[in-house]
N, CA, C and O of each residue as an XYZ file, in Angstrom:
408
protein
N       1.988    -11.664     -8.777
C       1.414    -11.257    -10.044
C       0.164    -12.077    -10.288
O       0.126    -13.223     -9.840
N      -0.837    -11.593    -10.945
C      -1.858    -11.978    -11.176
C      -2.211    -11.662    -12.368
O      -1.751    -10.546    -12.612
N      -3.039    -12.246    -13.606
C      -3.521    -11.984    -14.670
C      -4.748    -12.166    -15.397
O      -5.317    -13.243    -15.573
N      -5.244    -10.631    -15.953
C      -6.291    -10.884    -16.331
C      -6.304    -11.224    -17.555
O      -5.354    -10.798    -18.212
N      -7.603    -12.299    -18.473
C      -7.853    -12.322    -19.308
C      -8.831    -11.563    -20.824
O     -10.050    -11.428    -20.922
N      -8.205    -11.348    -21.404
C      -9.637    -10.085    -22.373
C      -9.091    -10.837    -23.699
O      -8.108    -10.515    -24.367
N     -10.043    -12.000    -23.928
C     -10.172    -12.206    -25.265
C      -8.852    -13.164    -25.568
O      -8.786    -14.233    -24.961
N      -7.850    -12.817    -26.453
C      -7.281    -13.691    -26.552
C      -5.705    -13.393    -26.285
O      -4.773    -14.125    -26.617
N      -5.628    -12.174    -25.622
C      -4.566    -11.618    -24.636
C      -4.338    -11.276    -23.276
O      -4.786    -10.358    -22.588
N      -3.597    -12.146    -23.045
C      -3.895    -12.037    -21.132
C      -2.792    -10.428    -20.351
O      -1.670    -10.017    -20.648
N      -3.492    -10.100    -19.645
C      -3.020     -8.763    -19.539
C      -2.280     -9.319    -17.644
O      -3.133     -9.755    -16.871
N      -1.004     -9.253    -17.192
C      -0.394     -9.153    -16.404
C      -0.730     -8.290    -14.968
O      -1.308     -7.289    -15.391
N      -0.698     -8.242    -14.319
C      -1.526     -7.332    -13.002
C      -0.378     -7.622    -11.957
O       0.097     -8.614    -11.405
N      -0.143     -6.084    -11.966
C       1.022     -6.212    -11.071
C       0.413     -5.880     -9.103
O      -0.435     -5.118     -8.639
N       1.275     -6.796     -8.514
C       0.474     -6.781     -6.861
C       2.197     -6.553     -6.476
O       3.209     -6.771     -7.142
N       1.990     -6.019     -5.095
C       3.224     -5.614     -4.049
C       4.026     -6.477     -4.262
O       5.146     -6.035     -4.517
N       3.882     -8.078     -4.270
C       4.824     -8.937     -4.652
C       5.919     -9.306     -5.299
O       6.972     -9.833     -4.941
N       5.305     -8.775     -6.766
C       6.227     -8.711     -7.977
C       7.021     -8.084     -7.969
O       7.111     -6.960     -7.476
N       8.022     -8.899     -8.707
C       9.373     -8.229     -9.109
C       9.303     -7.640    -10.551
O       8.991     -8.386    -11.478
N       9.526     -6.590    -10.724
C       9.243     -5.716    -12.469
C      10.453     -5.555    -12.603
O      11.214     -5.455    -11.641
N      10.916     -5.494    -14.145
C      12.375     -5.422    -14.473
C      11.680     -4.777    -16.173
O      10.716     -4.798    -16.938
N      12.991     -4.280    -15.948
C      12.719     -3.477    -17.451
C      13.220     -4.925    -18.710
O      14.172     -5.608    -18.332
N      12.641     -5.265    -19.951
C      12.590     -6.555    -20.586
C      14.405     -6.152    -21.318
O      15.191     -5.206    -21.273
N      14.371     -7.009    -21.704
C      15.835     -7.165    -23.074
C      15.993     -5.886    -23.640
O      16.852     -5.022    -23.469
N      14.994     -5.941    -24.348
C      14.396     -4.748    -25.527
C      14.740     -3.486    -24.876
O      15.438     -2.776    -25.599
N      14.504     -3.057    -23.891
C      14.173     -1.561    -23.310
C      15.521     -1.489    -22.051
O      15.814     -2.297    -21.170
N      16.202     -0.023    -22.468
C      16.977      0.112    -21.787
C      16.468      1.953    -21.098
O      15.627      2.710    -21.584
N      17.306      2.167    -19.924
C      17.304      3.328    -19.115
C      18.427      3.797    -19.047
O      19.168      3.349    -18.172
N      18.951      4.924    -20.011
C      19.963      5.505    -20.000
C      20.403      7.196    -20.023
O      19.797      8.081    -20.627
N      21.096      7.282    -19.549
C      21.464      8.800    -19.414
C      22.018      9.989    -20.569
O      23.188     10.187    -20.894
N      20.983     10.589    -20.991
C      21.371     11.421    -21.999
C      22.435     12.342    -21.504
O      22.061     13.012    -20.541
N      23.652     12.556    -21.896
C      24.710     14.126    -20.806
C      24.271     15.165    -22.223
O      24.482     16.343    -21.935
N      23.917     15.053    -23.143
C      23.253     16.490    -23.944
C      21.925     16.914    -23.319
O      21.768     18.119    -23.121
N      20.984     16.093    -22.996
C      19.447     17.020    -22.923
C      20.026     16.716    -21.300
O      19.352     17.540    -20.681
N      20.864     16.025    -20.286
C      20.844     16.319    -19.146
C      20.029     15.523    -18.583
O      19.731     16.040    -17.505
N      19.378     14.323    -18.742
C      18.721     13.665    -18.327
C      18.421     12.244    -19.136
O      18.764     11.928    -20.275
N      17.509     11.350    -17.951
C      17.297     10.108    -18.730
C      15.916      9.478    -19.535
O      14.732      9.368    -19.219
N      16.676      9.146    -20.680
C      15.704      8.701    -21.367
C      15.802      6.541    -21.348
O      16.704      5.723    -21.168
N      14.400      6.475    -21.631
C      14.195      4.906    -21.478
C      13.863      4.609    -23.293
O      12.825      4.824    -23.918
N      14.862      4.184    -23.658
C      14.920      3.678    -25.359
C      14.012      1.972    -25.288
O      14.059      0.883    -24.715
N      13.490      2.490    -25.981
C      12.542      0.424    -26.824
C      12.749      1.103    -28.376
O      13.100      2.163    -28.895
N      12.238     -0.393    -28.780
C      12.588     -0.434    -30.005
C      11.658      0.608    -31.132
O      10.432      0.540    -31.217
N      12.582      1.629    -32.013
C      11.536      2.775    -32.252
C      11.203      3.923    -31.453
O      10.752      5.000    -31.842
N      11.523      3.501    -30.115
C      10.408      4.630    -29.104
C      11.488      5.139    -28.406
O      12.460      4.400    -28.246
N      11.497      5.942    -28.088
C      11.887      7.156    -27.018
C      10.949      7.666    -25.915
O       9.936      8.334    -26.121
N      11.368      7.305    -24.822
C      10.183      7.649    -23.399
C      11.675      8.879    -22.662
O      12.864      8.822    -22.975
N      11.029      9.837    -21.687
C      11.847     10.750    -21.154
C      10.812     10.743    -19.923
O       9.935     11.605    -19.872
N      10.940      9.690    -18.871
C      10.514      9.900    -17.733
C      10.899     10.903    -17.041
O      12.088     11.213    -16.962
N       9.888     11.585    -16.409
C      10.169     12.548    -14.997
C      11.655     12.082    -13.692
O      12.508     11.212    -13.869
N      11.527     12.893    -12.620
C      12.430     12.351    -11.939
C      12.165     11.279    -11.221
O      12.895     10.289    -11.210
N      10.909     11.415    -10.449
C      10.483     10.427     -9.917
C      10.542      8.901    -10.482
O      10.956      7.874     -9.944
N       9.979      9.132    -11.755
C       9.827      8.098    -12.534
C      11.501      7.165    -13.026
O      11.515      5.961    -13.283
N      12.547      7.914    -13.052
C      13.715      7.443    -13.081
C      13.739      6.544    -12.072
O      13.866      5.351    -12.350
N      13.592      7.073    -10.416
C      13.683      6.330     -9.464
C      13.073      5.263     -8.889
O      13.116      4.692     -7.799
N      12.400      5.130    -10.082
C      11.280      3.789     -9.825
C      11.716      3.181    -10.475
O      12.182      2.174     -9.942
N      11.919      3.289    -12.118
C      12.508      2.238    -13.022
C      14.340      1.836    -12.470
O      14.821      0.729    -12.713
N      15.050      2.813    -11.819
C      16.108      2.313    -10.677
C      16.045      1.333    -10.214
O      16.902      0.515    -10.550
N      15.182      0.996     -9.385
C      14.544      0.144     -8.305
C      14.217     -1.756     -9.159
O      14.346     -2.947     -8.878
N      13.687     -0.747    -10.421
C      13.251     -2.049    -11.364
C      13.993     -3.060    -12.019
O      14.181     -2.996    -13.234
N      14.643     -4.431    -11.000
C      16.013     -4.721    -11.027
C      15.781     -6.442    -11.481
O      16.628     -7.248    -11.868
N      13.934     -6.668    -11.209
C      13.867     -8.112    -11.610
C      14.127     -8.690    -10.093
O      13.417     -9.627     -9.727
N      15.015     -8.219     -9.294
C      15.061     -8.784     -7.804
C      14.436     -8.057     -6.591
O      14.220     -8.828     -5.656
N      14.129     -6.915     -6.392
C      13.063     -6.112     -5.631
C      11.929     -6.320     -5.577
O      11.674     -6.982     -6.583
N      10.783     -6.122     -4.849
C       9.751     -6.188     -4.918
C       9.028     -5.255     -5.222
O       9.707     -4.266     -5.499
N       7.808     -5.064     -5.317
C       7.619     -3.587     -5.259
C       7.087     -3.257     -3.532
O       6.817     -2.115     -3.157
N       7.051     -3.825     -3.109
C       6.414     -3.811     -1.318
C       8.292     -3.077     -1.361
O       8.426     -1.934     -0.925
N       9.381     -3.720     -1.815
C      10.650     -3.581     -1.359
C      10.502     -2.288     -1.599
O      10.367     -1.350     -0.814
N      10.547     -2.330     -2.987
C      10.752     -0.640     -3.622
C       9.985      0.390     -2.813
O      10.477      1.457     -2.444
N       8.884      0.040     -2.592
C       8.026      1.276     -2.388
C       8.518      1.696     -0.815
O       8.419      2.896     -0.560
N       9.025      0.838      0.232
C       9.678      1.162      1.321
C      11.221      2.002      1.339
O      11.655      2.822      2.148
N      11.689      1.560      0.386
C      13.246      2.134     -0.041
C      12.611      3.640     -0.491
O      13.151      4.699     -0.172
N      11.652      3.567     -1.107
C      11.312      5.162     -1.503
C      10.990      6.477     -0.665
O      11.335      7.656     -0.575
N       9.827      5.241      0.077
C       8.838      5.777      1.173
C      10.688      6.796      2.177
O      10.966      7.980      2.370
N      11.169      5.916      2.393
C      12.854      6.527      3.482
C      12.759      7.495      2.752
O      12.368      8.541      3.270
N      13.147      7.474      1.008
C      13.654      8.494      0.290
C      12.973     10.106      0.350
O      13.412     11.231      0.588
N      11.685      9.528     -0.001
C      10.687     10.761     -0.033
C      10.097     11.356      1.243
O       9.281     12.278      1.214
N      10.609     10.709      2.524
C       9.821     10.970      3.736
C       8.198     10.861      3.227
O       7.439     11.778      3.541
N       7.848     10.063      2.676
C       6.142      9.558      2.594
C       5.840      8.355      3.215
O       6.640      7.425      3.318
N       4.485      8.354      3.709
C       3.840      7.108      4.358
C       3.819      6.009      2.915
O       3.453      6.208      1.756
N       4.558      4.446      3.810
C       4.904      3.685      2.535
C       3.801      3.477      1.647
O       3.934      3.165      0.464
N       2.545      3.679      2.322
C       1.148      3.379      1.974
C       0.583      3.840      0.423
O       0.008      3.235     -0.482
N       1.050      5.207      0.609
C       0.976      6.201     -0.423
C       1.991      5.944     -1.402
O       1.504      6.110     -2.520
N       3.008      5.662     -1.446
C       4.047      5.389     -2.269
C       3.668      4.093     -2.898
O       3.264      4.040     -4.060
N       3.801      3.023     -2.114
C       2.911      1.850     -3.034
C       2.179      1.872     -3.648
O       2.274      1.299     -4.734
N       1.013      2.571     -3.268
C      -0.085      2.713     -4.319
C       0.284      3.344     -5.700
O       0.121      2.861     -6.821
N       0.915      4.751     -5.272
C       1.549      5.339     -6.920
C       2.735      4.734     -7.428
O       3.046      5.164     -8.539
N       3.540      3.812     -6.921
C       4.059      2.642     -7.938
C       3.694      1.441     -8.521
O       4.294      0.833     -9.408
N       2.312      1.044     -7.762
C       1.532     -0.105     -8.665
C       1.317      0.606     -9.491
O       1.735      0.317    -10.613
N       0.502      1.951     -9.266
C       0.218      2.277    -10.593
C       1.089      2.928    -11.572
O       0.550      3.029    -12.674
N       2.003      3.291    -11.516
C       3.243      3.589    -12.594
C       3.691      2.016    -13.215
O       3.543      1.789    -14.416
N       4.179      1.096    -12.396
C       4.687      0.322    -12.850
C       3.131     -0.589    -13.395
O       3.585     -1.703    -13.656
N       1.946     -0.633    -13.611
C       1.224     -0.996    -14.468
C       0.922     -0.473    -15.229
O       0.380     -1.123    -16.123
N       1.029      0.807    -15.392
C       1.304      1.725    -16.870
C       2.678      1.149    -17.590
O       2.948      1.219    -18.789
N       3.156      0.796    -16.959
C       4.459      0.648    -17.833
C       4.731     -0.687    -18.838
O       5.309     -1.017    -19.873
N       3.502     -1.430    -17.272
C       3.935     -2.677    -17.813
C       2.968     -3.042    -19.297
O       3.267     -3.729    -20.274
N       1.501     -2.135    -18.924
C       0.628     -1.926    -20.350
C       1.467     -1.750    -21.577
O       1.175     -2.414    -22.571
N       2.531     -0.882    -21.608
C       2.994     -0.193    -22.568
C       4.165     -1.029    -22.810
O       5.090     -0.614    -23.509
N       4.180     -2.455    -22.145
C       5.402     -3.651    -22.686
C       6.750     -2.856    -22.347
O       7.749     -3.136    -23.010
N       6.831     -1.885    -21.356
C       7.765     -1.159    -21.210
C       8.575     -1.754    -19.530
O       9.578     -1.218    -19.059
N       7.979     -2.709    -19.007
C       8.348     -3.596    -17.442
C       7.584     -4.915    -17.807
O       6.701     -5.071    -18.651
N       8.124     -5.781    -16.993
C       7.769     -7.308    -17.210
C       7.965     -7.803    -15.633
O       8.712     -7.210    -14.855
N       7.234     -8.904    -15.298
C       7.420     -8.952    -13.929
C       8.195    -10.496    -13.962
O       8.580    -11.017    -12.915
């Protein structure tokens, strides 16, 4: 992990290294009425895609994302290359939105 600074909030930068975990606050749980999962924070309601379930899965605080994105890469039959890249960038959207912590 690496972090940038803007002013008088330092913004987190997630690299292959890091381990992302979903914080205290924010849980990933399974709706059985709408049939799917929603990720609850405080106030908010998020309804990730499928993909996106299987990333915040992965998001255990002990994985890496180099880990994750290889466990996926098997899953999806994709080059790990490509998969890493679109989970840095999911999991730094997420982590913008105080929704992953590394």
């Amino acid at each position: 992990m690496t972090s940038v600074s803007a002013g008088s909030r330092t913004r987190a930068i997630a690299t292959a290294q890091a381990r992302p975990a979903l914080p205290r606050h924010v849980r990933l749980r399974f709706d059985p009425v709408r049939g799917r999962h929603a990720v609850l924070a405080p106030e908010r309601v998020y309804w990730p895609d499928d993909i996106a379930v299987d990333i915040l899965k992965l998001c255990d605080g002990e994985r890496t994302i180099a880990a994750m994105s290889a466990t996926l890469a098997t899953e999806y039959t994709a080059p790990v290359e490509t998969i890493e890249a679109d989970v840095l960038e999911f999991i730094q959207g997420w982590m913008d939105l105080r929704l992953l912590t590394l």
